[in-house]
PDBQT receptor file of N, H, CA, C and O in Angstrom, charges set to zero:
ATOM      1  N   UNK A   1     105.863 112.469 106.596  1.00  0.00    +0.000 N 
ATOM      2  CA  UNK A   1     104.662 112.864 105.892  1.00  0.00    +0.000 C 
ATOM      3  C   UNK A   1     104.110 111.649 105.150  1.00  0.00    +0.000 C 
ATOM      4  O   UNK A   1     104.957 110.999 104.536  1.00  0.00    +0.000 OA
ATOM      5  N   UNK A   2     103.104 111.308 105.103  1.00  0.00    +0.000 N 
ATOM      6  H   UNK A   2     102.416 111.836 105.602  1.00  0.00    +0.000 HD
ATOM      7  CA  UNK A   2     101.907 110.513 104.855  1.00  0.00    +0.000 C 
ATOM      8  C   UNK A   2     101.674 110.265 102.823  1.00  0.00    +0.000 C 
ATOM      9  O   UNK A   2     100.578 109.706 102.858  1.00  0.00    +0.000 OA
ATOM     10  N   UNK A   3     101.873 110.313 101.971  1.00  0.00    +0.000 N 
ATOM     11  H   UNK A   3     102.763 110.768 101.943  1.00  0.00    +0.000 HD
ATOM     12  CA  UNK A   3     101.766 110.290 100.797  1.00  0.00    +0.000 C 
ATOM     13  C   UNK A   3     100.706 109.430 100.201  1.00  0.00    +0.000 C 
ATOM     14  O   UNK A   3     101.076 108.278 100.426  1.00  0.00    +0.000 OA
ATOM     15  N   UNK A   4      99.813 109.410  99.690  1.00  0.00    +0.000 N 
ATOM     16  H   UNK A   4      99.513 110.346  99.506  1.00  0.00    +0.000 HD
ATOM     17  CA  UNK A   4      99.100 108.077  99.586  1.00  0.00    +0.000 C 
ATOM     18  C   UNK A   4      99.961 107.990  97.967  1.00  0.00    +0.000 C 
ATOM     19  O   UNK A   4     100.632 108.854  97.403  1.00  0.00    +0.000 OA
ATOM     20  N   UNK A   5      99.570 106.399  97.487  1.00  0.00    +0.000 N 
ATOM     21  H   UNK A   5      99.025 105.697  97.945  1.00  0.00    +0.000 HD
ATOM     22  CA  UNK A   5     100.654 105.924  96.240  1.00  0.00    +0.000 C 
ATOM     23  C   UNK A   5      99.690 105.417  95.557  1.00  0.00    +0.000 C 
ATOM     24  O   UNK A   5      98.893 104.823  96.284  1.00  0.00    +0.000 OA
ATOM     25  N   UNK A   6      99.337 105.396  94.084  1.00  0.00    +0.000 N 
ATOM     26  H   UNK A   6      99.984 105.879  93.494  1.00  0.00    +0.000 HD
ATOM     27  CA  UNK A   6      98.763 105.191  93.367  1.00  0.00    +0.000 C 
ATOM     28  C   UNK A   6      99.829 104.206  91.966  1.00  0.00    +0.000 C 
ATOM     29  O   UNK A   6     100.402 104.694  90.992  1.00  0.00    +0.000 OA
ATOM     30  N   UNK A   7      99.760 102.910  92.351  1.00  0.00    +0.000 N 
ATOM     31  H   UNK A   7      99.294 102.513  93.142  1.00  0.00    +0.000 HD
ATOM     32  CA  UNK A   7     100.706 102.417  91.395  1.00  0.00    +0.000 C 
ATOM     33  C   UNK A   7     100.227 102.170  90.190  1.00  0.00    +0.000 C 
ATOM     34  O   UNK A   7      99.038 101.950  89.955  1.00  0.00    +0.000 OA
ATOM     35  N   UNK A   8     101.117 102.192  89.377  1.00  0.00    +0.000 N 
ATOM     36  H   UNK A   8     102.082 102.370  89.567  1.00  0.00    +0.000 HD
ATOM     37  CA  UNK A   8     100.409 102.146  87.660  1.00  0.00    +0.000 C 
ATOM     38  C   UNK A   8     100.189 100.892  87.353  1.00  0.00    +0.000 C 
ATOM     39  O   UNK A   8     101.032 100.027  87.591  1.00  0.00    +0.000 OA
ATOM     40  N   UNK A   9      98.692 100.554  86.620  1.00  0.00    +0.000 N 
ATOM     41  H   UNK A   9      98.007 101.257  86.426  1.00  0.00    +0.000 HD
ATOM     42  CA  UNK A   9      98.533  98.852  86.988  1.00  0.00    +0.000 C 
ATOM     43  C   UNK A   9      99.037  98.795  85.377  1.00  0.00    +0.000 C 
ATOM     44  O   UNK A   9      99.422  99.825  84.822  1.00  0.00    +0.000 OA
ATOM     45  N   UNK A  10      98.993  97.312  84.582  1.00  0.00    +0.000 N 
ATOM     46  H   UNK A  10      98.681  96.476  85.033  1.00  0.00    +0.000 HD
ATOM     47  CA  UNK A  10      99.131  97.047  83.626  1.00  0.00    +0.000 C 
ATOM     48  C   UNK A  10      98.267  95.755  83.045  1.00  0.00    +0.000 C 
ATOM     49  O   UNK A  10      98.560  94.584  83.283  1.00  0.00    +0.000 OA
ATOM     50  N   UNK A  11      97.228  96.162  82.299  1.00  0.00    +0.000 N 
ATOM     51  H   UNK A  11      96.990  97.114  82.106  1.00  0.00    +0.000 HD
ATOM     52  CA  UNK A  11      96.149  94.330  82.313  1.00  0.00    +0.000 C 
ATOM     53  C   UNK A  11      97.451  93.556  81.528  1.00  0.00    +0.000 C 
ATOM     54  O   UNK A  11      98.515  93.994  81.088  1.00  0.00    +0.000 OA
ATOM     55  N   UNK A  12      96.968  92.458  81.559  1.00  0.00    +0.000 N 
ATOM     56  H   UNK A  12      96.104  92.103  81.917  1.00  0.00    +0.000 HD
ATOM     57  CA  UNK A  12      97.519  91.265  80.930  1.00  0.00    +0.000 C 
ATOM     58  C   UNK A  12      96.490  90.078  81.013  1.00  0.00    +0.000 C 
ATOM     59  O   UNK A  12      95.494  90.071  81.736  1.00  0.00    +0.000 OA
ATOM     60  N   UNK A  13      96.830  89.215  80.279  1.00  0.00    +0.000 N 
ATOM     61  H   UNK A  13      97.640  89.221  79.692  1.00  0.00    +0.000 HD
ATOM     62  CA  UNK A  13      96.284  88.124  79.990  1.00  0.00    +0.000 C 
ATOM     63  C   UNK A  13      97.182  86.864  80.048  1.00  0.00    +0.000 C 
ATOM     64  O   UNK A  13      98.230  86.789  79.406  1.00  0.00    +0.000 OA
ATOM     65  N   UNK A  14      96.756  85.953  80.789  1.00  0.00    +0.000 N 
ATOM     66  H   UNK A  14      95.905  86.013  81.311  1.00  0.00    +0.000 HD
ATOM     67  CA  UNK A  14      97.458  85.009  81.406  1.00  0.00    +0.000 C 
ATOM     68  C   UNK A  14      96.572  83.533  81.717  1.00  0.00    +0.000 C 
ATOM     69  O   UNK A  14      95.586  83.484  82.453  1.00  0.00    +0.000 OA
ATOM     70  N   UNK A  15      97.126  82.438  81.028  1.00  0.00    +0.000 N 
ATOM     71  H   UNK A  15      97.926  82.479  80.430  1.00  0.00    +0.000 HD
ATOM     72  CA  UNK A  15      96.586  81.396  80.848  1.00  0.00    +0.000 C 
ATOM     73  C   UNK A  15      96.803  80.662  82.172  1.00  0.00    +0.000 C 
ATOM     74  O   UNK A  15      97.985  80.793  82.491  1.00  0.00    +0.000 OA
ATOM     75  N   UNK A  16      96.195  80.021  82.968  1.00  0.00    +0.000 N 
ATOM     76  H   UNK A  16      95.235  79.915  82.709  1.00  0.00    +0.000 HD
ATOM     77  CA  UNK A  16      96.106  79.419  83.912  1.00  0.00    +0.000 C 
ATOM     78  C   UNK A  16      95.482  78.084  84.229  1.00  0.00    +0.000 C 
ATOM     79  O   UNK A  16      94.340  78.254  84.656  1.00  0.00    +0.000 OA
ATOM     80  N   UNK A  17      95.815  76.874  84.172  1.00  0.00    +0.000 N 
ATOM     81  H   UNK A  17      96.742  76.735  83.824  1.00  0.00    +0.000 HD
ATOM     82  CA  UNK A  17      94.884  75.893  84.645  1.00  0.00    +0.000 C 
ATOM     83  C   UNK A  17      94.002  75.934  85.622  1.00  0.00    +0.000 C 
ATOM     84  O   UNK A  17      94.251  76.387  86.739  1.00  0.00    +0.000 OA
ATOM     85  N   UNK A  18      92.629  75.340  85.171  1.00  0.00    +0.000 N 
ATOM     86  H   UNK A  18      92.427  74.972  84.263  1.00  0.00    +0.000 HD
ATOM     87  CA  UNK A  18      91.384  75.751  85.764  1.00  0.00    +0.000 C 
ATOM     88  C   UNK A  18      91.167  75.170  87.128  1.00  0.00    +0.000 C 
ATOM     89  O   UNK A  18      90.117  75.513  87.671  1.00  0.00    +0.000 OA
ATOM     90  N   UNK A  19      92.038  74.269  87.860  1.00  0.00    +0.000 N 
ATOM     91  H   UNK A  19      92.891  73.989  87.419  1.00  0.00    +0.000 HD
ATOM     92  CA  UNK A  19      92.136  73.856  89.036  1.00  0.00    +0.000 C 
ATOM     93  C   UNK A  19      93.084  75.045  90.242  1.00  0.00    +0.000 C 
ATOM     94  O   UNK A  19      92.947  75.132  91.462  1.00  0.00    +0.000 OA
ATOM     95  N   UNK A  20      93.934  75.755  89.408  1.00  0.00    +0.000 N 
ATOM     96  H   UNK A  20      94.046  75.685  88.416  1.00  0.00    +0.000 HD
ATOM     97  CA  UNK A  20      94.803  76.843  90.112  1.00  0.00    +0.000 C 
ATOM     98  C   UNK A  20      93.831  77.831  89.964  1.00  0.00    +0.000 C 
ATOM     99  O   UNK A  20      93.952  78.568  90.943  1.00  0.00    +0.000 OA
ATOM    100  N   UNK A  21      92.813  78.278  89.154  1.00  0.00    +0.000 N 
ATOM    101  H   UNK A  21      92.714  77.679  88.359  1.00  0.00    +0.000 HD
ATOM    102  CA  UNK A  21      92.044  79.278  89.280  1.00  0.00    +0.000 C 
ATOM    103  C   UNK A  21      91.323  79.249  90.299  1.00  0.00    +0.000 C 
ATOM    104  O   UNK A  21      91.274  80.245  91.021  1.00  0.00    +0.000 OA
ATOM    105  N   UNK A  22      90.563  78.052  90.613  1.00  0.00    +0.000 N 
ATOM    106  H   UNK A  22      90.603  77.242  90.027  1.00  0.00    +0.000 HD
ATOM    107  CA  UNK A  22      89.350  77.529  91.314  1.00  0.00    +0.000 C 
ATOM    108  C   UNK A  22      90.128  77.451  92.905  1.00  0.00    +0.000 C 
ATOM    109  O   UNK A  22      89.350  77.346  93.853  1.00  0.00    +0.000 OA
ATOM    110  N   UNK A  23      91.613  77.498  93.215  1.00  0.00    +0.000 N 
ATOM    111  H   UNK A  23      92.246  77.583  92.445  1.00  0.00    +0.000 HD
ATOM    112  CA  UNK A  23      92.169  77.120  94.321  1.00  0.00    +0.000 C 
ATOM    113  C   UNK A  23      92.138  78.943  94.777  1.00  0.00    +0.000 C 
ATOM    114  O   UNK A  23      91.642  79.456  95.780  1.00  0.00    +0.000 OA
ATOM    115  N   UNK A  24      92.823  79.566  93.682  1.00  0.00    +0.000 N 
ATOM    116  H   UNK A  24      93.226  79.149  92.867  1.00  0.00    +0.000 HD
ATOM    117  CA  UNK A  24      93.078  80.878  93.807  1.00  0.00    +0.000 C 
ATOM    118  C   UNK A  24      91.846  81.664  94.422  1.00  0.00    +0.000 C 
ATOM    119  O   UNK A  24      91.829  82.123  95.564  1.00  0.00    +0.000 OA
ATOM    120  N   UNK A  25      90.901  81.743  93.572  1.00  0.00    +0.000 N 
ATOM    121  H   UNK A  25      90.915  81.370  92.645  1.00  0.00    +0.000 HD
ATOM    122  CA  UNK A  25      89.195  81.882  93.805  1.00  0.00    +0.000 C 
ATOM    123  C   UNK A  25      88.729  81.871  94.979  1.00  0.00    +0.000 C 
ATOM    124  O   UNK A  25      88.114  82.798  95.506  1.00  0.00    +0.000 OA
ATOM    125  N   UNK A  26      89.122  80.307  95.695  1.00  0.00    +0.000 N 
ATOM    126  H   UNK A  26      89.621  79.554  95.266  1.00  0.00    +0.000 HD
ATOM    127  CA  UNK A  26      88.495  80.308  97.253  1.00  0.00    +0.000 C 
ATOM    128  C   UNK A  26      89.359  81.348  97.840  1.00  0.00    +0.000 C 
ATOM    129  O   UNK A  26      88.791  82.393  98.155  1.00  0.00    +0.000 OA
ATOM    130  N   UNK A  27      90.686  81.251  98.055  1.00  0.00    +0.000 N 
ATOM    131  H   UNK A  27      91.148  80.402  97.800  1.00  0.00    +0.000 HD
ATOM    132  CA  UNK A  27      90.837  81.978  98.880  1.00  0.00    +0.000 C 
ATOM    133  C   UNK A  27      90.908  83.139  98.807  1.00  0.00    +0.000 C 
ATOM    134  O   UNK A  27      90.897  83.807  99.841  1.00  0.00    +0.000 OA
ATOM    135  N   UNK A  28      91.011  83.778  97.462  1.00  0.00    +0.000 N 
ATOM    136  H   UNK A  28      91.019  83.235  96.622  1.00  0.00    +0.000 HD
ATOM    137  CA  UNK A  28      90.339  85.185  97.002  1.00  0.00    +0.000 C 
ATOM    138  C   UNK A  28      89.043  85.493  97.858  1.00  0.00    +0.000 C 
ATOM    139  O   UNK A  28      88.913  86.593  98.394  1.00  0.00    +0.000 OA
ATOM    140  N   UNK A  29      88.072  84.482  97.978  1.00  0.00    +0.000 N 
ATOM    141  H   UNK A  29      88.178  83.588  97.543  1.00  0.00    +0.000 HD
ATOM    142  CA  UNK A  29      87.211  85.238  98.577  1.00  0.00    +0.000 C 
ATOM    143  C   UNK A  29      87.322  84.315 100.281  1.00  0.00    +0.000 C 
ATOM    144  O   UNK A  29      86.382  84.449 101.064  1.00  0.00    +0.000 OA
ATOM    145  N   UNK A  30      88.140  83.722 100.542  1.00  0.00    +0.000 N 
ATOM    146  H   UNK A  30      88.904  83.613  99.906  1.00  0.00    +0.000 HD
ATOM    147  CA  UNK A  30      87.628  83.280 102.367  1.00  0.00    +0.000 C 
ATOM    148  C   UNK A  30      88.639  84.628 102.768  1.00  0.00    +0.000 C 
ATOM    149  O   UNK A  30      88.692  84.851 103.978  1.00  0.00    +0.000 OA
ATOM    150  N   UNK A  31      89.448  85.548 101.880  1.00  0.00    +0.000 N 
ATOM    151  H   UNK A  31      89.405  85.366 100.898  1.00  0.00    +0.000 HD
ATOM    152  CA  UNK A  31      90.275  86.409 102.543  1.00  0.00    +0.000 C 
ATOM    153  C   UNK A  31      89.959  87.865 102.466  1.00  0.00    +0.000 C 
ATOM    154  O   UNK A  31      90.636  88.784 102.927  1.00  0.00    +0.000 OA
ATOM    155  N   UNK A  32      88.838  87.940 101.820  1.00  0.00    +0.000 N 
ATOM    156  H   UNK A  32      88.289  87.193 101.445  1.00  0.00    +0.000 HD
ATOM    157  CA  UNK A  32      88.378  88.841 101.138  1.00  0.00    +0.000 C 
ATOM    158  C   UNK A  32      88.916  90.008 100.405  1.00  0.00    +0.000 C 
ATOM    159  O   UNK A  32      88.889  91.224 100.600  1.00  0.00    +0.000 OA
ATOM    160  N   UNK A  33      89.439  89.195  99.450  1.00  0.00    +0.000 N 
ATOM    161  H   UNK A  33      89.461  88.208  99.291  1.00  0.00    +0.000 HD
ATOM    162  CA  UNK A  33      90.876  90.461  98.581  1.00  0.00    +0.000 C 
ATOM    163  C   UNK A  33      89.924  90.191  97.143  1.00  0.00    +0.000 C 
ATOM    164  O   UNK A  33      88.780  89.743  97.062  1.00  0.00    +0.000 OA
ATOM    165  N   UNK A  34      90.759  90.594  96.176  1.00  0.00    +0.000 N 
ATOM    166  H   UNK A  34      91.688  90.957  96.242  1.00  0.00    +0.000 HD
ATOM    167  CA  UNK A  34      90.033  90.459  94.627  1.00  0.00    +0.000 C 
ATOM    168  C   UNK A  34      90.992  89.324  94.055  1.00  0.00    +0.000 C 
ATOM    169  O   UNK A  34      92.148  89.222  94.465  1.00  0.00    +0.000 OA
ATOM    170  N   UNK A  35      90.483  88.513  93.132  1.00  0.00    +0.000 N 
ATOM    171  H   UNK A  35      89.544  88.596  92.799  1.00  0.00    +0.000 HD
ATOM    172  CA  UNK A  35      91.819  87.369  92.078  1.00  0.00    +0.000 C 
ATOM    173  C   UNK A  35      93.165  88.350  92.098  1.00  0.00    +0.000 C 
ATOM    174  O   UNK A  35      94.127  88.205  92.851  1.00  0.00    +0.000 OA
ATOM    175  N   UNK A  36      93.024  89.230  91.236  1.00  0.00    +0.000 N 
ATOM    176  H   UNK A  36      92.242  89.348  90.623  1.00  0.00    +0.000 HD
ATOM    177  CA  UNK A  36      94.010  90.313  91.032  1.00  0.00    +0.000 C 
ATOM    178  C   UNK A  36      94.823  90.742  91.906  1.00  0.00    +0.000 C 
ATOM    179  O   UNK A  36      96.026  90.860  91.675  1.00  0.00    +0.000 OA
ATOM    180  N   UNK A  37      94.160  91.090  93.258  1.00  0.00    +0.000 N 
ATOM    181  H   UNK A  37      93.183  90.994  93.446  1.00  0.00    +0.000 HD
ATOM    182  CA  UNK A  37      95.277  91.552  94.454  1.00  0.00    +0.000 C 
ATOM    183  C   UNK A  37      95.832  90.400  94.741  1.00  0.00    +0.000 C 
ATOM    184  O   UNK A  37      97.045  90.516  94.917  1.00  0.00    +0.000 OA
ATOM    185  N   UNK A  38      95.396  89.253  94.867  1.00  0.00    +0.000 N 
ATOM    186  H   UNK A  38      94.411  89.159  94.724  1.00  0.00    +0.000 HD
ATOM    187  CA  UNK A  38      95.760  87.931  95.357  1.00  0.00    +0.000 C 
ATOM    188  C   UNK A  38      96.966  87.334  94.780  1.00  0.00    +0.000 C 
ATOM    189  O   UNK A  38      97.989  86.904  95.315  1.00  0.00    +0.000 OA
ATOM    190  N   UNK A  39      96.398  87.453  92.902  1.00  0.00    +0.000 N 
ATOM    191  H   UNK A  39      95.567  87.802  92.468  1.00  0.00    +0.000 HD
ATOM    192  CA  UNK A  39      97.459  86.694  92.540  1.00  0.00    +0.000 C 
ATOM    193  C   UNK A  39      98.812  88.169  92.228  1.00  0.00    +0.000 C 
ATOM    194  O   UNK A  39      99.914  87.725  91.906  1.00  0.00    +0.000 OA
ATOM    195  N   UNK A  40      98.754  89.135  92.283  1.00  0.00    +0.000 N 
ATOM    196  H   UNK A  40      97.859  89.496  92.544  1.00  0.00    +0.000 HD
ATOM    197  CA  UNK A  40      99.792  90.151  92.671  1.00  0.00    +0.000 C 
ATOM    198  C   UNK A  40     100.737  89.928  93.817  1.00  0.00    +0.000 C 
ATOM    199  O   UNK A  40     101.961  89.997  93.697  1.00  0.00    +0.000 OA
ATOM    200  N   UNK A  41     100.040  89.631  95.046  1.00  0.00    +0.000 N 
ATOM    201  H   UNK A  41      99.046  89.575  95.143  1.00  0.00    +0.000 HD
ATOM    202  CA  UNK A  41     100.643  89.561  95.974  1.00  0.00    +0.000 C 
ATOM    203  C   UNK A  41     101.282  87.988  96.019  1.00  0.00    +0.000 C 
ATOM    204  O   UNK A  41     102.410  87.831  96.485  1.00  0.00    +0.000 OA
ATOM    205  N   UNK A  42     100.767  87.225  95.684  1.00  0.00    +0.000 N 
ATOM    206  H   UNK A  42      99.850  87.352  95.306  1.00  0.00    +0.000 HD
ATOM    207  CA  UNK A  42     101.558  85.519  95.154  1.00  0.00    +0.000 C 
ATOM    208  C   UNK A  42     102.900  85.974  94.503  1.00  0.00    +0.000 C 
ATOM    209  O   UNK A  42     104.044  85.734  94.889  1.00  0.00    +0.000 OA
ATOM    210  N   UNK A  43     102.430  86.777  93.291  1.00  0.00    +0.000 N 
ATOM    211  H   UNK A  43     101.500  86.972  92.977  1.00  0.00    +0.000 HD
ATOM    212  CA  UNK A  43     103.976  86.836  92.296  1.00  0.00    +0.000 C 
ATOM    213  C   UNK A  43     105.428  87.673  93.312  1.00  0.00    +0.000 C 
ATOM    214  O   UNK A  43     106.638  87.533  93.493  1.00  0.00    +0.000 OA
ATOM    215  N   UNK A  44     104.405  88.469  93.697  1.00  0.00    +0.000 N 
ATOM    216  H   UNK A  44     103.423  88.583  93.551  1.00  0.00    +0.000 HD
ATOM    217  CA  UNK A  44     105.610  89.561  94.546  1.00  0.00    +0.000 C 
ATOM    218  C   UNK A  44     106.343  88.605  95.811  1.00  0.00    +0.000 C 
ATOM    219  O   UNK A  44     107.406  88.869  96.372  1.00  0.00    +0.000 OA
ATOM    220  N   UNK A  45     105.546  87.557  96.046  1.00  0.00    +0.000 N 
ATOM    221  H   UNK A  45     104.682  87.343  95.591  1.00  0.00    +0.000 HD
ATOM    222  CA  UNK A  45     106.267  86.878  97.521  1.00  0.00    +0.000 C 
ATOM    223  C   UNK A  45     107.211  86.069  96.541  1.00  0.00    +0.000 C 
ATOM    224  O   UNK A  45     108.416  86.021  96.786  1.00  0.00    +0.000 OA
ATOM    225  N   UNK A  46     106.719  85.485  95.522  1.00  0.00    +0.000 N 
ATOM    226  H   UNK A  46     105.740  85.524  95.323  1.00  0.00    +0.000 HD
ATOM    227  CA  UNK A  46     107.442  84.450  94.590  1.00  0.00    +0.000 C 
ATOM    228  C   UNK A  46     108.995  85.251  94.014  1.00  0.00    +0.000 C 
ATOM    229  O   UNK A  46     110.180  84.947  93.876  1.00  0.00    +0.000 OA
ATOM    230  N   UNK A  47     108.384  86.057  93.870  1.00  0.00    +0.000 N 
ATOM    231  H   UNK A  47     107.421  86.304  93.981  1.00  0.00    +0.000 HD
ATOM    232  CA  UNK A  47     109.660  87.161  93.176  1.00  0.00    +0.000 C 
ATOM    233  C   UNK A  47     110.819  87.430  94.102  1.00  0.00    +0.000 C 
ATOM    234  O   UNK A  47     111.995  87.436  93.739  1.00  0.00    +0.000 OA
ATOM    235  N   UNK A  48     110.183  87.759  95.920  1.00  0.00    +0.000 N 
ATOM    236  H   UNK A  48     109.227  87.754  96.214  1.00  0.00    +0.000 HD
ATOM    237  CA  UNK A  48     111.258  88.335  96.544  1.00  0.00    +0.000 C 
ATOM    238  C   UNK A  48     111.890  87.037  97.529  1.00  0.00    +0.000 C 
ATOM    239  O   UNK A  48     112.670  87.173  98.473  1.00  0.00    +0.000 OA
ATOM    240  N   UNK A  49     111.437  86.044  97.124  1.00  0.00    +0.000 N 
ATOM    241  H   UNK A  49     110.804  85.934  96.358  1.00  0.00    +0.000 HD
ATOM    242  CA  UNK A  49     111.959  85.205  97.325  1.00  0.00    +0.000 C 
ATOM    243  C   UNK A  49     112.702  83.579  96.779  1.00  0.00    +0.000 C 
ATOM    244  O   UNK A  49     113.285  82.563  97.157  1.00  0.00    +0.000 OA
ATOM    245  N   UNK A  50     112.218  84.204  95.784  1.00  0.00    +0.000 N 
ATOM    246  H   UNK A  50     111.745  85.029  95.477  1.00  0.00    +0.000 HD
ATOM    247  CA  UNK A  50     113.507  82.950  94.352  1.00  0.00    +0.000 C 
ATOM    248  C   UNK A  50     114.375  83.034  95.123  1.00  0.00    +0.000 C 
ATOM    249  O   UNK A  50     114.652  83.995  95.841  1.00  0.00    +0.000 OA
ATOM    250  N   UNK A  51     115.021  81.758  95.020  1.00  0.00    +0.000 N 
ATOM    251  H   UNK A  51     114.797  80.977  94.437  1.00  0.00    +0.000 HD
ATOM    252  CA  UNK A  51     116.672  81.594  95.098  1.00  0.00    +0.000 C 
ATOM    253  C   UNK A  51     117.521  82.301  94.200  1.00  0.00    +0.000 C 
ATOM    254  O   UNK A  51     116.877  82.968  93.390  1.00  0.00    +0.000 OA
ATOM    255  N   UNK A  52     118.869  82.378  94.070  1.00  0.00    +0.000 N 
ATOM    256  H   UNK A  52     119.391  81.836  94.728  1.00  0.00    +0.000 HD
ATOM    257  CA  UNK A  52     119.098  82.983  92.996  1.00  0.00    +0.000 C 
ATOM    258  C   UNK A  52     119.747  81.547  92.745  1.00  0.00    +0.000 C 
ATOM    259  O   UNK A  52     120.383  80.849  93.534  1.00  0.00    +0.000 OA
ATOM    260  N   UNK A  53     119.338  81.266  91.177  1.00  0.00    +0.000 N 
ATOM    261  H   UNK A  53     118.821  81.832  90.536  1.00  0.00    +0.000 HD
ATOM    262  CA  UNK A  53     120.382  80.317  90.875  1.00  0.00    +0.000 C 
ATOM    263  C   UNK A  53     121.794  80.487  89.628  1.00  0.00    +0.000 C 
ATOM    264  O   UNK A  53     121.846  81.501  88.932  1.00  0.00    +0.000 OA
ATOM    265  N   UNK A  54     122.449  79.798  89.544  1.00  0.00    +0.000 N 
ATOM    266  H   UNK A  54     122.406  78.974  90.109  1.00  0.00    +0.000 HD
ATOM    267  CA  UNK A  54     123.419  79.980  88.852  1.00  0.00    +0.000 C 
ATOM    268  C   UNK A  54     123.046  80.417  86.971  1.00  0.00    +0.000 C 
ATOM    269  O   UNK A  54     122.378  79.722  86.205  1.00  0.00    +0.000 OA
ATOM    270  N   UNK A  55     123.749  81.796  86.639  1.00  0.00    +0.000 N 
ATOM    271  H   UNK A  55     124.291  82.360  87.262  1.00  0.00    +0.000 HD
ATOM    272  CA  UNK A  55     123.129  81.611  85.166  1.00  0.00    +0.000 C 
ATOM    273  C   UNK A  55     123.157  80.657  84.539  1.00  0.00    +0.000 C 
ATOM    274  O   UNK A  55     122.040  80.551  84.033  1.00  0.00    +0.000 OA
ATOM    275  N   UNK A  56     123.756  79.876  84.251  1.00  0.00    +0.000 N 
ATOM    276  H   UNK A  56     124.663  79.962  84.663  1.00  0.00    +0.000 HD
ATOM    277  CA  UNK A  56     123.635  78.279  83.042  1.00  0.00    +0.000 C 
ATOM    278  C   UNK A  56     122.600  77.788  83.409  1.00  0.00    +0.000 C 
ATOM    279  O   UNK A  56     121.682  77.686  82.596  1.00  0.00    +0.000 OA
ATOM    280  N   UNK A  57     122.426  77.292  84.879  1.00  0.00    +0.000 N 
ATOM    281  H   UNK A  57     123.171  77.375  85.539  1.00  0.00    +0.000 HD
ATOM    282  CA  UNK A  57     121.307  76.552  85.146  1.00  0.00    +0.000 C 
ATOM    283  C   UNK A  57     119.842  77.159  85.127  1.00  0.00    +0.000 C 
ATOM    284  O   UNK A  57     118.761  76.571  85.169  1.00  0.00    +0.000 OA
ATOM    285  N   UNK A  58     120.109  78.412  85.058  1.00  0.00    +0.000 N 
ATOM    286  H   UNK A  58     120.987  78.889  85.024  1.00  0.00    +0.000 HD
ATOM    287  CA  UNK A  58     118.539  79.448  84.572  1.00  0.00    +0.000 C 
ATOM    288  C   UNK A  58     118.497  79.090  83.589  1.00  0.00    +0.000 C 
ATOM    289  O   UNK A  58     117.600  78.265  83.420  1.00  0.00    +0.000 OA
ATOM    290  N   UNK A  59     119.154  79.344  82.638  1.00  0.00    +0.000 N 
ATOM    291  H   UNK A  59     119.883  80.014  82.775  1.00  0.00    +0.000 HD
ATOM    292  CA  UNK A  59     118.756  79.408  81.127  1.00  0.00    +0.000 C 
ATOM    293  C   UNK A  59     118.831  77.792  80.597  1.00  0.00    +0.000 C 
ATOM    294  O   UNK A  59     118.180  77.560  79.579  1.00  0.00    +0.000 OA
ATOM    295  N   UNK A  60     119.419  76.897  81.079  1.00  0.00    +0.000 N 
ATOM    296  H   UNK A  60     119.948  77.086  81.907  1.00  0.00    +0.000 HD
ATOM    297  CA  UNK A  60     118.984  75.407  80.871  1.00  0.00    +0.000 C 
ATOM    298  C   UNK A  60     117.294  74.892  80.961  1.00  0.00    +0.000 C 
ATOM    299  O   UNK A  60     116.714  73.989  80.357  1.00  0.00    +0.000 OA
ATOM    300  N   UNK A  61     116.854  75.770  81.869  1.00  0.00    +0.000 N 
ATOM    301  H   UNK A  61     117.325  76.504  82.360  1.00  0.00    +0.000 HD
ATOM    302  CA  UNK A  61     115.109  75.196  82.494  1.00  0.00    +0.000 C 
ATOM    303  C   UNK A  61     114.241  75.687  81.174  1.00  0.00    +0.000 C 
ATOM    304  O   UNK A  61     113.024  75.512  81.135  1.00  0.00    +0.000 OA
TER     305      UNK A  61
C-alpha cells in the first residue's frame, strides 16, 4: 500500500559563505529543485556517508 509521507520540516538559520551560496544557487536552479531541497539532500548524502572515525579523533577536530 502506497502512503504518501509528509515529513516534519524544521527552519533554521545557517551562516554560509557567499561563494558556497552562489555555487549552491546555480545548481539549485540548472536542476530545478529549491536551495532547501538541495542543500537537504547535500547534508543527507554527507551524513550517510561520513566515515566513522575514532572517538578521540572526533572530539580533537
Amino acid at each position: 500500500m502506497f502512503y504518501v509521507k509528509k515529513p516534519e520540516m524544521v527552519n533554521k538559520t545557517f551562516r554560509l559563505p557567499e561563494d558556497l551560496v552562489n555555487q549552491l544557487s546555480a545548481v539549485a536552479q540548472q536542476q530545478g529543485v529549491s536551495m532547501n531541497n538541495l542543500v537537504a539532500q547535500c547534508c543527507a548524502y554527507v551524513l550517510a556517508h561520513l566515515a566513522e572515525q575514532p572517538e578521540k579523533e572526533a572530539t580533537e577536530k
